[in-house]
MARZA-513642 format. One record per residue (C-alpha): residue in one letter; x, y, z. Coordinates in steps of 0.05 Angstrom, whole numbers, plus 32768, in hexadecimal, padded with zeros to 4 digits. Layout:
<atoms>
aXYZ...
</atoms>
This chain:
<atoms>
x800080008000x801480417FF2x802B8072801Fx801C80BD8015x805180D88025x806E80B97FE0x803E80E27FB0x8053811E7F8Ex8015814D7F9Bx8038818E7F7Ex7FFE81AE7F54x7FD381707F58x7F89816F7F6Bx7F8481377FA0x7F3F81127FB7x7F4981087FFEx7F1280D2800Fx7F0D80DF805Ex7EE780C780A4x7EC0810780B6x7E8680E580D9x7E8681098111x7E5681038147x7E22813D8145x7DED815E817Cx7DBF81938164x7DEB819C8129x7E2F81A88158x7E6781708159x7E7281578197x7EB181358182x7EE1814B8155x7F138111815Bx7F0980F78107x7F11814580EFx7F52814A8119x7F6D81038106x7F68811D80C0x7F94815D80C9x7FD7813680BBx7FC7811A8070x7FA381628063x7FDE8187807Cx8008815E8050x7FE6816A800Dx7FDB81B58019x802B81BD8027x8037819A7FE8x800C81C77FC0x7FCE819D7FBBx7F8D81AE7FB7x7F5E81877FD2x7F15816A7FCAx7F0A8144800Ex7ECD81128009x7EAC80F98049x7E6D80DC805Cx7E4380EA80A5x7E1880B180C3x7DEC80888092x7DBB80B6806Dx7DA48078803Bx7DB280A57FFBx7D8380D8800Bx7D9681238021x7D8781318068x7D9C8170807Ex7DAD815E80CDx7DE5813580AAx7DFE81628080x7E54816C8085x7E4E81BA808Bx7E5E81BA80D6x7E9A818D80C2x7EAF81C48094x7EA781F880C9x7ED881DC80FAx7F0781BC80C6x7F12820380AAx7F18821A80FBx7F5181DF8100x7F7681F280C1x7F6B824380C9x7F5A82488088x7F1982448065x7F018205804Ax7ED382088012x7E9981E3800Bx7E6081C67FDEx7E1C81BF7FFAx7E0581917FBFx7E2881607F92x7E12817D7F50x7E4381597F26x7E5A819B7EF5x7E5681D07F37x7E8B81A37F58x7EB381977F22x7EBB81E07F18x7ED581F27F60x7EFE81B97F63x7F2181CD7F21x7F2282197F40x7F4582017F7Bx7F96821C7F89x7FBC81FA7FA9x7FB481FC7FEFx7F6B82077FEAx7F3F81D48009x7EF781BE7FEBx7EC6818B8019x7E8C81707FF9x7E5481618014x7E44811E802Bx7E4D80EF7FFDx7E1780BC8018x7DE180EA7FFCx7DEF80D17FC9x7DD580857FB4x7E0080717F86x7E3E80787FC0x7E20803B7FF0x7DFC80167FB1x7E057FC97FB2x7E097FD27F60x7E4F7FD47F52x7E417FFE7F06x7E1B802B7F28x7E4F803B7F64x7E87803B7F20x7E5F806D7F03x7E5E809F7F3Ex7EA8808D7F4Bx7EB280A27F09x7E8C80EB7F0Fx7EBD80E17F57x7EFD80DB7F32x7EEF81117F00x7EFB81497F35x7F44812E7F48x7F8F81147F31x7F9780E67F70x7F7280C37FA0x7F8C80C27FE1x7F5E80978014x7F6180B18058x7F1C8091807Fx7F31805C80A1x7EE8805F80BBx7ECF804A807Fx7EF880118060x7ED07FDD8071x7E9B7FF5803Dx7E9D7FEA7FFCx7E83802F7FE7x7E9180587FAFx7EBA80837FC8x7EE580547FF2x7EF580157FCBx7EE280287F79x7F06806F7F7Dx7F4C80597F87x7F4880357F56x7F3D80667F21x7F7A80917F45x7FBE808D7F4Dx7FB880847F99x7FD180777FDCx7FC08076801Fx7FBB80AF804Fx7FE480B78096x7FA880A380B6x7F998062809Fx7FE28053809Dx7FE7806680E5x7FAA803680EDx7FC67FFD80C2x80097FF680EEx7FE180028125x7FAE7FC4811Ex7FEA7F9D8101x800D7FA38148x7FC77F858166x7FC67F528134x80037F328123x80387F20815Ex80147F43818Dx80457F5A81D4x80227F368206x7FFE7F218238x7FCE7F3D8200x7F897F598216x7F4A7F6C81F4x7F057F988218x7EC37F9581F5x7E8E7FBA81FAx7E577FDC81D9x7E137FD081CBx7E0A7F8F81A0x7E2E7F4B81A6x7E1C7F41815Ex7E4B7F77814Bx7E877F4E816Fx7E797F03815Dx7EA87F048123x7EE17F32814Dx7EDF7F02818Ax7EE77EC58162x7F237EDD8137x7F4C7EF9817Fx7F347EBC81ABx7F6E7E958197x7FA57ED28194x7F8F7EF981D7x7F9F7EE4821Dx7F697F0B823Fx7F227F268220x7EF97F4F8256x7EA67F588238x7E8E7F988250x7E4B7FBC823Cx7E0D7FB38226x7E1F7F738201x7E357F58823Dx7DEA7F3E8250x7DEB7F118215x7E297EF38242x7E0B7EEF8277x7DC27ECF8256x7DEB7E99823Bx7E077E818278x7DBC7E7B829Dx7DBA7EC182BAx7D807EED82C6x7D8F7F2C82A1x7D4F7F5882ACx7D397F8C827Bx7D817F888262x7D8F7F918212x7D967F478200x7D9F7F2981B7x7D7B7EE981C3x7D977ECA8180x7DDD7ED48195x7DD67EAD81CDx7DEA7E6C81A8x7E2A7E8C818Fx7E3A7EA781CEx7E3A7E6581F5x7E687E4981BFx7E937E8281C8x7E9A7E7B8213x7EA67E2B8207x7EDD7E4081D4x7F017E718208x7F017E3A8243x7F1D7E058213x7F527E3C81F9x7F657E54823Bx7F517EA0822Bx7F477EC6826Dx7EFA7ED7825Ax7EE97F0B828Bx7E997F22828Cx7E847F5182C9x7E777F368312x7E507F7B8324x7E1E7F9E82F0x7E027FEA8306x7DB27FE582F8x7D7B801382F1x7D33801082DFx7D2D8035829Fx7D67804A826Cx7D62808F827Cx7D9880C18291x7D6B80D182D1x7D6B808482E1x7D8180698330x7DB980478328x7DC38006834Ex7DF47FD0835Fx7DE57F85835Bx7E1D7F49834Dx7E067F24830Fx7DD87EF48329x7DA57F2A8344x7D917F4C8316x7D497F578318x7D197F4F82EBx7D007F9582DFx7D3F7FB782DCx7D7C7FC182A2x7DC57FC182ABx7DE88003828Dx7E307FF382A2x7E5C7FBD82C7x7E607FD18311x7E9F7FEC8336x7EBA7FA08350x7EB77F8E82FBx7ED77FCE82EBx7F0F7FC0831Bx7F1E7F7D830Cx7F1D7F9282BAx7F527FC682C7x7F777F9582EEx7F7A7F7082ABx7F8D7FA88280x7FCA7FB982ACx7FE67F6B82A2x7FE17F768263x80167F97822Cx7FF27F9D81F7x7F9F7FAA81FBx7F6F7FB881C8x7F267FD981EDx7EE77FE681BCx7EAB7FF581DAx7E8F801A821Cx7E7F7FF1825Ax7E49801B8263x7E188059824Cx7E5280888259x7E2480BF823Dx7E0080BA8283x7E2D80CF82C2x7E10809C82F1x7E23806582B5x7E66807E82A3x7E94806382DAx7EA6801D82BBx7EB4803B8279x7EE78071829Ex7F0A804782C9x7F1780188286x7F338053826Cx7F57806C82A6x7F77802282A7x7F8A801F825Ax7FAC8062825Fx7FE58041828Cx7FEC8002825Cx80387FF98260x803D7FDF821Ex800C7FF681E1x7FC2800481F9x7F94801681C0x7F52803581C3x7F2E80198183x7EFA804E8169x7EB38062816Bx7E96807081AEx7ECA805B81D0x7EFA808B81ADx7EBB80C381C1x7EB180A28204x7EF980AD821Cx7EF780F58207x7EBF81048229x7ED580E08263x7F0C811D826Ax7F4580EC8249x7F718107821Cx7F8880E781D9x7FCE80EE81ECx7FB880C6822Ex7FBC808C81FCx7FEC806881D1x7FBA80678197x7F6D8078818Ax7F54805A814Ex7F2680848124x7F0B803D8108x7ED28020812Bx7EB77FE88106x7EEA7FEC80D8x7F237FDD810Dx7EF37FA18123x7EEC7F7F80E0x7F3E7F8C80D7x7F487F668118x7F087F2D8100x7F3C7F2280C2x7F067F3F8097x7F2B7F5A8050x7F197FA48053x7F027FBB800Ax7F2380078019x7F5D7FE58023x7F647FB37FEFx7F5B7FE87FBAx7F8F80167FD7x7FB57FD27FD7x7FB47FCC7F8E
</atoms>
């Protein structure tokens, strides 16, 4: 693959495909951590006398233009982080982006708008996503992919782009490449892995691939009642996914027989209703009542996690332990956090709401070796999953 740092950018006009999905309240980003990961490859191409036309997408608007997902907040505070103005389109009107992209000096920076409005960038057709990588490619000289975020899809502007470009990947997803490679392949150990999150469905494939290369996996979160169903236990009004179950059980016979230290929470903090107003209670994991819903692991969990981490030289943690959004729910989460911040060795923080959890937990990035801008992207890397952005960067 690629690097950028090996393209000669001087007077070129440079698609920069990038991970701008930011999360958004009332139209204000709340965190900023994708924009900022980007600065280094933009940075690059605008001292080398670029100009740019970044692509980007924000959340999943099913080809249709909603406004509340539009990218011109993104373009707001990219043009704050760069101090210069960044241009950008409000539409995709093939000939009205063509033109500014061709009137673009160097330096200059151009965002469009998000790219999902558009059909034919998701489509399951492959002519139809060729054809809008086409109208795509018409706007640039080089393709330079940049959203790690995004490689897992085989989107227009992710996997058939590059390879109508001369191409090569930006710092970001080579940072994240070396990065995952490190978790993957010879691993430092004693070698430990925290899950979390919302769905157990999500993880089946990731837990698998790492139960015979970790020494230590610690399930945190909501996905942790699925756990704790398949063993017998009462779990309440907890979020379950009943059809994991089966999978689940197999996955806890695979660990005993492969002498992973499966860790799953001894305490879990209850309340009665998912609500940031909601009592929060302690009960070990055999009373929890009926009426009631865990919303994070409980302090004696918490402990015994970080304990884990702090054995551990190298430790990969996706997903909270709890709803850190709500302050009486946000303890296990932190003190995972707190713990993976004084990994010895290499402690990564792998993307989506963790990577948003931690910073607004107080933690800053530097507090960490890495923080992965990935998400579900990193996850299918580690599940051994070929990612299509990367293959066609590969070729």
């Amino acid at each position: 693959m690629s690097d950028l740092a090996t393209l000669d950018v001087s007077g070129k006009k440079v698609f920069l495909r990038c991970d701008m999905n930011v999360p958004l309240k009332n139209g204000t980003i709340t965190d900023d951590g994708r924009i900022r990961a980007s600065l280094p490859s933009i940075n690059f191409l605008r001292k080398g006398g670029a100009s740019i036309i970044i692509g980007a997408h924000l959340g999943r608007p099913k080809g249709e233009i909603k406004p509340e997902l539009s990218l011109a907040p993104v373009a707001k505070r990219l043009s704050e982080l760069l101090s210069c103005p960044v241009k950008f389109h409000s539409a995709l009107e093939e000939e009205e982006v063509a033109r500014s992209s061709q009137e673009l000096a160097s330096g200059e920076v151009l965002l469009l708008e998000n790219l999902r409005f558009n059909p034919a960038e998701t489509s399951k057709d492959d002519d139809v996503r060729a054809n809008f990588a086409q109208v795509l490619a018409s706007y640039a000289d080089i393709y330079v992919g940049d959203g790690f975020g995004a490689v897992h899809r085989k989107h227009a502007s992710v996997y058939d782009l590059p390879l109508l470009l001369p191409h090569a990947a930006g710092f970001l997803i080579s940072a994240e490449v070396q990065i995952l490679k490190k978790l993957t392949q010879n691993p430092e150990r004693p070698y430990g892995v925290i899950l979390g999150g919302a769905k157990v469905s999500d993880k089946i494939g990731v837990i698998s691939n790492l139960l015979d290369k970790v020494n230590i996996l610690a399930i945190g979160g909501g996905m942790v009642f699925t756990f704790l169903a398949a063993q017998g236990k009462e779990i309440g009004t907890s979020l379950v996914e009943v059809d994991s179950i089966p999978a689940v059980k197999a996955l806890l016979e695979r660990a005993q027989t492969l002498g992973v230290d499966l860790r799953l929470p001894t305490d879990i903090v209850i309340a009665p209703a998912f609500s940031v107003d909601a009592p929060p209670t302690l009960v070990g994991v055999d009373s929890i009542p009926r009426d009631q819903m865990g919303l994070d692991i409980g302090p004696e969990s918490a402990s015994n996690f970080a304990a884990a981490i702090r054995l551990c030289r190298t430790v990969f943690w996706n997903g909270p332990m709890g709803v850190f959004e709500f302050p009486n729910y946000a303890t296990g989460t932190k003190v995972i956090a707190q713990a993976l911040s004084e990994v010895s060795g290499i402690g990564v923080v792998g993307g989506g709401d963790s990577a948003a959890a931690v910073r607004t937990l107080g933690f800053a990035d530097s507090d960490f070796d890495y923080i992965s801008t990935g998400g579900g992207a990193s996850l299918e890397y580690l599940e051994g999953k070929e990612l299509p952005g990367l293959k066609a960067l590969d070729i």
